[in-house]
C-alpha positions as CSV (number, residue, x, y, z in Angstrom):
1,X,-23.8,-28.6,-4.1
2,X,-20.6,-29.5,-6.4
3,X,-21.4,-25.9,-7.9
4,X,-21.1,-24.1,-4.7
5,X,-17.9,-25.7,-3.9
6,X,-16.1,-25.1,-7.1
7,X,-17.3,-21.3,-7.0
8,X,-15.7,-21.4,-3.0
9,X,-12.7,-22.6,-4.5
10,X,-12.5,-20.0,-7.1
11,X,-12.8,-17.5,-4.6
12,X,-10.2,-19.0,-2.5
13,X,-7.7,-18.9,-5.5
14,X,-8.7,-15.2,-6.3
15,X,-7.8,-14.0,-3.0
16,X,-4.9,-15.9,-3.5
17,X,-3.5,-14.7,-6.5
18,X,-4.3,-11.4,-5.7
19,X,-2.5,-11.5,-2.4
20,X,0.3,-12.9,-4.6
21,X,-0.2,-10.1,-7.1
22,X,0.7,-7.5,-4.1
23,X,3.8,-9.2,-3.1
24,X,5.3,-9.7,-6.3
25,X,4.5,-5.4,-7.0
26,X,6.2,-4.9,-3.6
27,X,9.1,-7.2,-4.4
28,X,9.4,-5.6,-8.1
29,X,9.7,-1.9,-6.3
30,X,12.1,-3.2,-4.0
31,X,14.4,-4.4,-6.5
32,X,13.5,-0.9,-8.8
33,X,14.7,0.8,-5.9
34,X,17.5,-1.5,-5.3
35,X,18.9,-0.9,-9.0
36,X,18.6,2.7,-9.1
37,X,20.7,3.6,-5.7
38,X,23.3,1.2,-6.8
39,X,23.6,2.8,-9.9
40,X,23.7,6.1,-8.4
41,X,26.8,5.1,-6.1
42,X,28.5,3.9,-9.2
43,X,28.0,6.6,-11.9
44,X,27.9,9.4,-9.7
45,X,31.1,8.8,-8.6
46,X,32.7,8.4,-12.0
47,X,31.2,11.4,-13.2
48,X,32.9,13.4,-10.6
49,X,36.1,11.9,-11.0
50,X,35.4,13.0,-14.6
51,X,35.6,16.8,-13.3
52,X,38.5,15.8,-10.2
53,X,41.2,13.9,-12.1
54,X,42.5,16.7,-14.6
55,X,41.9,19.5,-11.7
56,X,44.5,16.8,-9.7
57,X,46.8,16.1,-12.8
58,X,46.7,20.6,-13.5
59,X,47.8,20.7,-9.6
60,X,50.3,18.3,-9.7
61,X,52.0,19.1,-12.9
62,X,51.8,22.8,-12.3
63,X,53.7,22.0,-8.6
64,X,56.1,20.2,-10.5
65,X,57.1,23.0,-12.8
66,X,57.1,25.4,-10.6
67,X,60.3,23.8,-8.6
């Protein structure tokens, strides 16, 4: 009888844990997912100011000598 019990209760913690395994996976990709757009709206932007600022700074200074 006390056998039975602790093997119920070992089951019971399984499911458990498992069902705690899935959520934390979940939670993990969320945060994945979370990291990578926010870098992506951070670097990409710098990169193409990389390319934008001196085509500006050309167009200004070449307006400016031209007067």
């Amino acid at each position: 009888m006390e056998t039975d019990d602790i093997i119920k209760k070992l089951e019971a913690q399984e499911a458990k844990i498992n069902a705690i395994y899935q959520s934390v996976e979940k939670t993990r990709k969320y945060f994945l997912i979370t990291l990578i757009v926010s870098a992506a709206f951070i670097i990409l932007p710098l990169i193409a100011l990389m390319f934008v600022i001196p085509s500006f700074l050309k167009t200004i200074t070449g307006s400016g000598l031209g007067l």
